[in-house]
C-alpha positions as CSV (number, residue, x, y, z in Angstrom):
1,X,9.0,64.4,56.9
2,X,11.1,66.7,55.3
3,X,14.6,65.8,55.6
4,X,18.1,67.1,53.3
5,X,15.7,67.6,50.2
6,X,14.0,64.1,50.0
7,X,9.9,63.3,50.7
8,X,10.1,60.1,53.3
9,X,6.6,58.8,53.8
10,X,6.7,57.1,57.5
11,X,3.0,55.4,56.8
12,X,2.8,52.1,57.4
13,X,0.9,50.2,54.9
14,X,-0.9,47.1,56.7
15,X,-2.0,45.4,53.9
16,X,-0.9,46.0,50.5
17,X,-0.8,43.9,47.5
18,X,2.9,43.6,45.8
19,X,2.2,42.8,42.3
20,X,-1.0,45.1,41.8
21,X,-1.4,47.7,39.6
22,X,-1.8,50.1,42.9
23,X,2.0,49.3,43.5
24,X,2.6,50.5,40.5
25,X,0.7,54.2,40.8
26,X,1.8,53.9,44.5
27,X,5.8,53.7,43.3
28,X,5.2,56.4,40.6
29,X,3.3,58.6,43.3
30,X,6.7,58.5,45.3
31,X,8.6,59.3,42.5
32,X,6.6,62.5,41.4
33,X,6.8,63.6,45.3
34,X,10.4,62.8,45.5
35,X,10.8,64.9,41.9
36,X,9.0,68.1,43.4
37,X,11.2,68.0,46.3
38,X,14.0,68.2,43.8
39,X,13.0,71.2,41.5
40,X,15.2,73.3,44.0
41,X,17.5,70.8,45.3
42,X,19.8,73.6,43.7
43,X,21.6,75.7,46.7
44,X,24.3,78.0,45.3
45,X,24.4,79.8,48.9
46,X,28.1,80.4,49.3
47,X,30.5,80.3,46.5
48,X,33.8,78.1,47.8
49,X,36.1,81.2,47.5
50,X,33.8,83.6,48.5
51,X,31.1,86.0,46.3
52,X,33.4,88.8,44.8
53,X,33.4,89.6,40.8
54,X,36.7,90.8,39.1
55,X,37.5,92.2,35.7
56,X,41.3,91.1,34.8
57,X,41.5,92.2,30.7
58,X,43.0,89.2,30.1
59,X,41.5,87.0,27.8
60,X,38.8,84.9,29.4
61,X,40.0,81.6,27.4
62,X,43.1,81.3,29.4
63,X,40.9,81.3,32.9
64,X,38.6,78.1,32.1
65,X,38.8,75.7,30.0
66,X,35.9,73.5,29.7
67,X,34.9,70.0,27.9
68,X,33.5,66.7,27.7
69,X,35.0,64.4,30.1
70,X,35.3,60.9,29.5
71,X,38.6,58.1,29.7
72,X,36.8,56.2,27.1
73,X,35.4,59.0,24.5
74,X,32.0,58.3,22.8
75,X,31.5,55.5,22.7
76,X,31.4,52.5,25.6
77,X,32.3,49.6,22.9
78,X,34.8,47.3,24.3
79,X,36.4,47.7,20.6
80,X,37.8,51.0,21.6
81,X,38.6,50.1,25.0
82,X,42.1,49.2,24.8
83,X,43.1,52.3,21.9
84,X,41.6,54.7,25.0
85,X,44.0,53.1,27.6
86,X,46.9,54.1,25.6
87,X,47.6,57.2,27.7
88,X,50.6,58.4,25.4
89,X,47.9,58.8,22.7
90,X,45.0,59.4,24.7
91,X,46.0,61.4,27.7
92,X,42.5,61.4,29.4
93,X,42.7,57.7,30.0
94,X,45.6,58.7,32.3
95,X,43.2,61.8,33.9
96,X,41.0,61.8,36.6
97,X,37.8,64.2,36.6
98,X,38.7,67.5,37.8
99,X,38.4,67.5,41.8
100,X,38.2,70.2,44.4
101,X,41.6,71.2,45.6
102,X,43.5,71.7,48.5
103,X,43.3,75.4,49.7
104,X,45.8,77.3,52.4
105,X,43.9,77.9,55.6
106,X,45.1,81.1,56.6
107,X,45.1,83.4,53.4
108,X,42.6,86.2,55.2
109,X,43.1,89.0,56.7
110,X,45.6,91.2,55.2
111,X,48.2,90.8,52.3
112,X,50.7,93.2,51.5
113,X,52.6,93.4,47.8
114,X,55.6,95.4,47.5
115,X,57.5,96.2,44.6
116,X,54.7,96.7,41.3
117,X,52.5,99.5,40.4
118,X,56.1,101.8,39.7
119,X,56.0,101.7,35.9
120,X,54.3,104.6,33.3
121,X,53.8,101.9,30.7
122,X,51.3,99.0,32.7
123,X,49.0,99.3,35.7
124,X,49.6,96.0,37.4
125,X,46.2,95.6,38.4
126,X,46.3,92.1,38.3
127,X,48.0,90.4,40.8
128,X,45.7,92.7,42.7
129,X,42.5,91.3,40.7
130,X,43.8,87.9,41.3
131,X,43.9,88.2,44.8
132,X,40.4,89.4,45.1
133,X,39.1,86.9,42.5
134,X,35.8,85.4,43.6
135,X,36.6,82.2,42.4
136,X,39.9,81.6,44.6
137,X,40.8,80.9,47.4
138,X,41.3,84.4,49.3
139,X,39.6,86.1,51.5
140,X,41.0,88.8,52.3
141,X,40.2,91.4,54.2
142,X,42.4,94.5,53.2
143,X,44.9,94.3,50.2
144,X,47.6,96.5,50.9
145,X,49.6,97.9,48.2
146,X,53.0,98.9,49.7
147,X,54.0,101.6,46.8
148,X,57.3,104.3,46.1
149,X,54.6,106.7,45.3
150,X,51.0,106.8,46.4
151,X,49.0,109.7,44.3
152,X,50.8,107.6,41.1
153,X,49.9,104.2,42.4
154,X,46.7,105.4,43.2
155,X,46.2,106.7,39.4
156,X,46.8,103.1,38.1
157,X,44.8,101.1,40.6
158,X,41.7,103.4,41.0
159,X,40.0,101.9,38.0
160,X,36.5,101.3,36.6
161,X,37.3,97.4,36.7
162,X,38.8,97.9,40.1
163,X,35.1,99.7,41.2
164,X,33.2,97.0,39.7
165,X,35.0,94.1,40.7
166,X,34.8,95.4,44.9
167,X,38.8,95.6,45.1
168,X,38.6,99.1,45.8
169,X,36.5,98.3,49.1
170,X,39.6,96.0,50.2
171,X,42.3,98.4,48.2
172,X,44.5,100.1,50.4
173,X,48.0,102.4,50.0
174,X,51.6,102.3,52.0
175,X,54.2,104.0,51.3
176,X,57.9,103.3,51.5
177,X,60.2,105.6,53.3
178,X,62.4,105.5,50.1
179,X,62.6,104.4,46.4
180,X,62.5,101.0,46.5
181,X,62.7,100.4,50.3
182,X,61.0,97.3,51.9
183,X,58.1,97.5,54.4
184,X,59.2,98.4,58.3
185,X,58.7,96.5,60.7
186,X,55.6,99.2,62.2
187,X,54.4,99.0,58.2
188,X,54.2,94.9,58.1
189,X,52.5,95.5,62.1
190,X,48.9,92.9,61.0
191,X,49.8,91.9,57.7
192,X,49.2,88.2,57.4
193,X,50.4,87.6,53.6
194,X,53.2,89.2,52.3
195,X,53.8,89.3,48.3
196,X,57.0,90.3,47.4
197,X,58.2,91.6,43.5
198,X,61.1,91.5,42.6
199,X,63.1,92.9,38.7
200,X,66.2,94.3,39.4
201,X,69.0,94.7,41.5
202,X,70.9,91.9,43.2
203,X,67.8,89.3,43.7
204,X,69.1,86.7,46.0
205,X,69.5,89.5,48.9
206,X,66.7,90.5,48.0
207,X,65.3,87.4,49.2
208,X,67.5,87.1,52.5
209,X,65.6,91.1,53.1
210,X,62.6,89.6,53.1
211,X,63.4,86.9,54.8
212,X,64.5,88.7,57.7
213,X,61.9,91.4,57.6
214,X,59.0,88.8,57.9
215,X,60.8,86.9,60.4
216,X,60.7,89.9,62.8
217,X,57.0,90.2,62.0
218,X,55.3,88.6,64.1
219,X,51.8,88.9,62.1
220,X,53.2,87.6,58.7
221,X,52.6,83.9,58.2
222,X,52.6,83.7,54.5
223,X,55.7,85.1,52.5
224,X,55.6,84.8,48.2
225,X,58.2,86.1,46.5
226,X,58.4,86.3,42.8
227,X,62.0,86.9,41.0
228,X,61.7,88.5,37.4
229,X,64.9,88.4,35.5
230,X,66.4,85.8,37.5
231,X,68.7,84.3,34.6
232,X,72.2,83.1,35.4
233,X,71.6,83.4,39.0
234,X,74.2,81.1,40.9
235,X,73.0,77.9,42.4
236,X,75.1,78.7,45.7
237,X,73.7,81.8,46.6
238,X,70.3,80.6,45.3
239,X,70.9,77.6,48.1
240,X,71.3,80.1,50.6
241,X,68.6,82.8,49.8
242,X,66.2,79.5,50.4
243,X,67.9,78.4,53.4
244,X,67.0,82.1,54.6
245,X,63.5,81.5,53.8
246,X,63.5,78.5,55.6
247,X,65.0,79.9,58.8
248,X,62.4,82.7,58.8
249,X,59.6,80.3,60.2
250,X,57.0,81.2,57.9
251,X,55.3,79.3,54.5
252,X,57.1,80.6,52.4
253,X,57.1,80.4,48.5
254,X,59.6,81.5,45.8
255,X,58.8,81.8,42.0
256,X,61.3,82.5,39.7
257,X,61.5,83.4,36.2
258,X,63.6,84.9,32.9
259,X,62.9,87.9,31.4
260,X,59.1,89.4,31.1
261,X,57.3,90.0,28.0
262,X,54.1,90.9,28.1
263,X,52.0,88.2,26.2
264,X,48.9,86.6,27.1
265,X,49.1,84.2,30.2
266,X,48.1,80.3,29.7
267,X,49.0,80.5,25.9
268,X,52.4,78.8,26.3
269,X,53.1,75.7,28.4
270,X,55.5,75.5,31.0
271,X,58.0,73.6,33.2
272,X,59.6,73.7,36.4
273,X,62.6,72.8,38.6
274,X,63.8,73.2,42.1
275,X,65.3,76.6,42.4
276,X,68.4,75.6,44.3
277,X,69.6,72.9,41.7
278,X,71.6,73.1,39.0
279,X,69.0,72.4,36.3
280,X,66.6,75.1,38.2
281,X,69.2,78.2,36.9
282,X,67.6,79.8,34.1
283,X,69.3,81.0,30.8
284,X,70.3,84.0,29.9
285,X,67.9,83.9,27.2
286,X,64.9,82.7,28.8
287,X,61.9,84.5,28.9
288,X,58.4,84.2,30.5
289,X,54.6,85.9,30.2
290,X,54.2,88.4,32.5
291,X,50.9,87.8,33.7
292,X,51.2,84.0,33.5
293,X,54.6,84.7,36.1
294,X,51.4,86.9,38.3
295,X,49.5,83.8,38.2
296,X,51.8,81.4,39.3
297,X,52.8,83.5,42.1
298,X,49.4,83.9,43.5
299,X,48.2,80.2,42.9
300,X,50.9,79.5,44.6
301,X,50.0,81.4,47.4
302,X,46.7,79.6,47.9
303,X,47.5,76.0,47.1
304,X,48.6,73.9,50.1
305,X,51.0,72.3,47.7
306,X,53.0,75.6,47.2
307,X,53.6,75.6,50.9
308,X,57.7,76.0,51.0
309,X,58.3,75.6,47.4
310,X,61.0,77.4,45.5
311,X,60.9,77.0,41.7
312,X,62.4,78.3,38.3
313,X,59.8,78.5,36.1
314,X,60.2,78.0,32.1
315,X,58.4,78.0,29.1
316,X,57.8,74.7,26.8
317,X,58.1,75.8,22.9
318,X,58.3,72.1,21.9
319,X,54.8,70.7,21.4
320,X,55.5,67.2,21.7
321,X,57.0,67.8,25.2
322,X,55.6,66.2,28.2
323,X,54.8,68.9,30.2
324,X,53.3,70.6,26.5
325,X,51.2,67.2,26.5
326,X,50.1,67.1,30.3
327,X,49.5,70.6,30.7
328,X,46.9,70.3,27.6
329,X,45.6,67.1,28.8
330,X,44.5,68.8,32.1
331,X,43.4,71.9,29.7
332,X,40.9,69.7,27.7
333,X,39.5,67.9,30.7
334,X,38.0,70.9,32.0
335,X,40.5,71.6,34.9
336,X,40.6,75.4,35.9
337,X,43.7,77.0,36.6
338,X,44.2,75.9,40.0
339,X,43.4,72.4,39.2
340,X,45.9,72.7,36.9
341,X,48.8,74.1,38.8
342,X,47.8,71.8,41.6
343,X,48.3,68.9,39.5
344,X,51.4,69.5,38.2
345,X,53.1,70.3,41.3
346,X,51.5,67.2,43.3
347,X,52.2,64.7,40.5
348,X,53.4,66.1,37.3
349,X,55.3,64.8,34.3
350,X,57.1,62.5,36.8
351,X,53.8,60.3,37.2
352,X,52.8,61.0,34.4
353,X,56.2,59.0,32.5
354,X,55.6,56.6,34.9
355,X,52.5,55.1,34.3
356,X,53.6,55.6,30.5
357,X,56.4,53.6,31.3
358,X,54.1,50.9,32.8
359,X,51.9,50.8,29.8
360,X,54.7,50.5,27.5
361,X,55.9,47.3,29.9
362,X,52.3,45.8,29.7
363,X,51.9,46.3,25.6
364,X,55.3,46.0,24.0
365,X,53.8,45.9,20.8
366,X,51.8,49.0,20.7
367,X,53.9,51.3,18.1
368,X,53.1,48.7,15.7
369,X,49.6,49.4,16.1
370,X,48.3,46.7,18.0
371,X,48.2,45.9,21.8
372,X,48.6,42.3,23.4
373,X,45.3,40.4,23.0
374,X,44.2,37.5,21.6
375,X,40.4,38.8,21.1
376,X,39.5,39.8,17.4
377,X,37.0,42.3,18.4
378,X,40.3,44.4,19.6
379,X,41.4,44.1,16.5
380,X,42.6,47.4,15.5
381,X,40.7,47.2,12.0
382,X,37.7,46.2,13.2
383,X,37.8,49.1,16.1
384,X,38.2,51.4,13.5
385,X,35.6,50.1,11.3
386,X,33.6,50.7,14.3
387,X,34.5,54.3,15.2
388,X,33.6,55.0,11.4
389,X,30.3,54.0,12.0
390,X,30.0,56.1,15.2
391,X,31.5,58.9,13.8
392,X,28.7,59.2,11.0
393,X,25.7,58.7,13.6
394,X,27.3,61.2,15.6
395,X,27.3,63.7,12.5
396,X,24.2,62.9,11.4
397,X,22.7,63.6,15.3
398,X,24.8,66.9,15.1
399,X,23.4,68.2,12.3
400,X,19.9,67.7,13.6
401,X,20.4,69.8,16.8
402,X,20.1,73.2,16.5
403,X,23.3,75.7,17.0
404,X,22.1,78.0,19.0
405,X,20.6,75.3,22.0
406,X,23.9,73.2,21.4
407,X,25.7,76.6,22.3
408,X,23.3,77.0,25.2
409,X,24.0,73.6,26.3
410,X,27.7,73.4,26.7
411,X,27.7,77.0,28.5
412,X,25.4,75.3,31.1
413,X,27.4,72.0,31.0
414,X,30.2,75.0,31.9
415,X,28.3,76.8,34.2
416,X,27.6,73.3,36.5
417,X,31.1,72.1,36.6
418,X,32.0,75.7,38.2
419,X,29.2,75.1,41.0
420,X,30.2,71.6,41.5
421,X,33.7,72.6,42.0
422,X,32.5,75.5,44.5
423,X,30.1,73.7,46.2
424,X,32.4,70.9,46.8
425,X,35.0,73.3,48.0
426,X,32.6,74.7,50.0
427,X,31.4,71.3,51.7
428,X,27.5,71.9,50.8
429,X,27.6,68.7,48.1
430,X,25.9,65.8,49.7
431,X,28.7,63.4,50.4
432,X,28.9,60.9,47.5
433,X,27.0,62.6,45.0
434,X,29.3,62.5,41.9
435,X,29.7,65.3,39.3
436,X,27.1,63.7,36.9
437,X,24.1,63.6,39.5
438,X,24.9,67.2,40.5
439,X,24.7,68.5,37.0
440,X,21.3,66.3,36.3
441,X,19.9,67.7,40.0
442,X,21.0,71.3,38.8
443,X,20.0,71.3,34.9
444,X,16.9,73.1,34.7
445,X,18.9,76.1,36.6
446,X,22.1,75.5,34.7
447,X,19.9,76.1,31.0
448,X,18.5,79.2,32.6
449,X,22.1,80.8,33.2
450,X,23.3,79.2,30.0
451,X,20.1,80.7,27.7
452,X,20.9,84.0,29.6
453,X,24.6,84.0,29.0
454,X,24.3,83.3,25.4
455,X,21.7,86.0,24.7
456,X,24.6,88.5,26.6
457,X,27.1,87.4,24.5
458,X,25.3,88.0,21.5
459,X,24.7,91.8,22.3
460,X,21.6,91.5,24.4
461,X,20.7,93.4,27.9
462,X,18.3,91.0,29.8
463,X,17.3,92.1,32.9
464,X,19.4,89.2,34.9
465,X,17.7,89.9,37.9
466,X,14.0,89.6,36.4
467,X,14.2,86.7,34.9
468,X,15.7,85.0,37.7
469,X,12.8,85.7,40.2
470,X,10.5,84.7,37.1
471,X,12.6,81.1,36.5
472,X,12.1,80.9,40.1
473,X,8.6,81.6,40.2
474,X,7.9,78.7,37.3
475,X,10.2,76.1,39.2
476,X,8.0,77.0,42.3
477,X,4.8,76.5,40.1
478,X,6.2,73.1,38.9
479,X,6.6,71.8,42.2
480,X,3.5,72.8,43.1
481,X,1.8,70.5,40.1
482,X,4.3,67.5,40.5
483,X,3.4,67.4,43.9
484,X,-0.8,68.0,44.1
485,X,-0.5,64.9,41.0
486,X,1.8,63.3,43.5
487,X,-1.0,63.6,46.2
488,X,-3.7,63.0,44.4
489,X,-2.7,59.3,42.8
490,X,-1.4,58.7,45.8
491,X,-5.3,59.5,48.1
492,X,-6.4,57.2,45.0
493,X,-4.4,54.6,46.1
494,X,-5.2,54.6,49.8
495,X,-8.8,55.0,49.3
496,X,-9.2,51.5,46.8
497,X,-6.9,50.1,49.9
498,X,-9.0,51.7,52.5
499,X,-5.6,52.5,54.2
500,X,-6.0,56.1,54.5
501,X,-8.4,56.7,57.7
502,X,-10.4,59.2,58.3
503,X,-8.0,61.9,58.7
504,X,-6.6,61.1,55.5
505,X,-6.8,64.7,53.9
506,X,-5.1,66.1,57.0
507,X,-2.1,62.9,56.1
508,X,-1.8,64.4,52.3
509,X,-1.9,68.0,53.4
510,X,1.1,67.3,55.3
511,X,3.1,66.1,52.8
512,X,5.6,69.4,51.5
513,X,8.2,69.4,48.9
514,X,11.2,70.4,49.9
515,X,11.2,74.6,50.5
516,X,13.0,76.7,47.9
517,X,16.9,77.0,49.3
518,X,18.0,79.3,45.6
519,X,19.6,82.1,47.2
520,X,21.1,83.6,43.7
């Protein structure tokens, strides 16, 4: 029978010999059956966040960033194993492997964002991009932007990234009734999400505006409001532009920043405090990325955990900082950006100095180099004797594979961890199945989408589409052949038993790999 990808035989053996050399080809007959109905175990049917492409212009290094996992590096030697528990040195030994996050449940429908797409000298496309990312969250319907001027908003937002990306079959245009005006109450009449920018003007009434408008609204659930130039605010009124938030009955959150400058978002760590607080007002000389202000904004808007949050957000120059040190931690263990942000909401540097702290309590001696064991093969000269040693074989293995497959590889490995992450959002992992086993049951495919994503990048034009149905096609003939060698040891086997019976053929015909489930 064929049941959630796996071959079960139901015959019943009556008499069978357990040390024979037919258990052996019986055992290896299962294992070539249970192989074929694996060649496809692959389903990539329905992304997490939903199947939609987008083009930001941003640079693609600040979206993903991908690499080997492990709390204990290379090398599974006990000689190393304390040096990788020092999580102030080795941060990954404080990590866990990236996991699916916690999503908002009601960011469909529509979302309206008010106050962008007014200046000559940037589009503002991406806040709009983000929201129609195919990897997040979203999925919304309509994406409303509520504008002074429609034929100029139009002009910025009717792009060929916008075409190719499928925002403009979800792009819509509002106008205000006046310069700068928020939406009526008729205009916010089925808007579900409501993103609100703010750069000028007094900002805290700003807030209380919107806080009222959405509170009349009776369709708005979700209100995000993001504060540019928000230095030297006072902490009073900021208390009571939150306590207006609060009162208007809807998830609201509030990002806050310095002064925009428009450099590249995720290249410059940051940290955060409560808005209301004292330590939360920003200087009068702080400043903060433009697009990396966008992102936090809309992350927030689709994490659970930025559900009635109200932050000033700064940037971290000093690289020995903690939040420098997490926020490149979770970099380098291959979270994505909502991983990230999740992270350091939920727990961050707070935790973090914490188990630090704990460490430090547990090995007093550790900033003289050595940790609180009496075992000499913990010795730090020996473990570093022994990491020598590694290191070579490691070089000399390196030098042996070739570039371009090694290249090929690690965009697969790349490739895998984004469908584990989707699939797992999306429910369709089998429950238990770790991140390891789903990149060994998805290989093959993952090489196929690494080869042809290299070949891209390297100014190639393969017909994507082609080779897919022909990958498919020689995964289909593979099956096939695992599965007739499957049959046939296996009618060997039952015929030197004399266990199969006469309709034995009929028995072996009936036995089907799983069916091909690849859908992209």
């Amino acid at each position: 029978h064929n049941f959630n990808g796996q071959i079960i035989i139901n015959w019943s053996l009556q008499r069978f010999n357990t040390n024979s050399e037919s258990e052996m080809k019986f055992s290896r007959s299962l294992l070539f059956l249970a192989s074929a109905a694996a060649v496809h175990a692959f389903v990539p049917s329905h992304p997490a966040f939903g199947s939609r492409a987008v083009t930001t212009g941003t640079s693609s290094d600040t979206v993903l960033y991908i690499s080997s996992w492990g709390t204990k590096g290379g090398s599974a030697s006990k000689m190393d194993d304390m040096e990788s528990k020092n999580i102030e040195k080795n941060i990954q030994a404080y990590l866990k492997a990236p996991e699916p996050v916690e999503a908002r449940s009601n960011i469909d429908g529509t979302v309206l964002v008010s106050g962008l797409v007014r200046s000559k000298e940037r589009t503002d496309q991406f806040i709009f991009d983000l929201l129609n990312h195919e990897e997040s969250a979203f999925e919304f319907q309509k994406i409303v932007a509520f504008v002074d001027d429609i034929a100029f908003a139009k002009k910025r937002l009717l792009s060929r990234s916008a075409r190719y990306g499928g925002l403009l079959n979800k792009l819509d245009f509002t106008q205000a009734s006046d310069a700068g005006a928020l939406p009526s109450a008729e205009q916010l009449e089925g808007v579900k999400s409501w993103v609100a920018y703010f750069d000028e003007g007094d900002l805290l009434a700003s807030v209380k505006e919107v806080a009222s408008a959405a509170k009349g609204a009776s369709s708005v659930e979700n209100v995000a409001i993001l504060l540019a130039n928000a230095n030297d605010l006072d902490k009073t009124a900021a208390a009571d532009a939150v306590q207006a938030l609060k009162d208007s009955g809807k998830k609201y959150t509030l990002v806050a920043v310095g002064k925009l400058e428009d450099h590249a978002e995720g290249k410059i760590p940051y940290s955060f405090k409560e808005f209301d607080s004292e330590e939360g007002v920003l200087a009068s000389d702080a400043i903060f990325s433009r697009d990396e202000a966008i992102r936090m904004i809309t992350e927030c808007l689709q994490l659970e955990c930025g559900v009635e949050k109200a932050l000033s957000f700064s940037e971290v120059y000093d690289v020995n900082a903690t939040e420098a040190k997490l926020i490149k931690g979770l970099r380098e263990a291959g979270y994505a950006r909502p991983q990230e942000i999740d992270h350091m909401l939920r727990d961050g540097t707070a935790k973090y100095q914490a188990a630090i702290d704990e460490f430090r309590e547990k090995h007093p001696n550790y900033k003289d180099g050595y940790y609180t064991t009496e075992a000499w093969w913990e010795d730090e000269k020996f473990q570093a004797s022994v990491r020598k040693s590694s290191l070579r074989a490691q070089e000399e293995i390196k030098k042996i594979k070739d570039a371009r497959q090694e290249k090929v590889e690690e965009i697969a490995k790349e490739w895998a961890k984004r469908e584990f992450f989707k699939q797992s959002m999306a429910g369709t992992v089998e429950e238990g199945m770790s991140e390891e086993d789903f990149t060994k049951s998805v290989w093959d495919r993952a090489l196929f989408e690494g080869d042809l994503k290299y070949r891209q990048m390297n100014g190639e034009d393969p017909d994507a589409e082609a080779e897919l149905a022909d990958f498919k096609s020689q995964q289909e003939r593979k099956k096939e052949a695992m599965l007739k060698r499957a049959k046939e040891e296996l009618r060997e086997i039952l015929e030197e038993e004399e266990l199969g019976g006469e309709d034995l053929e009929k028995k072996l015909e009936s036995l089907e790999a799983s069916a091909d489930n690849t859908e992209s």
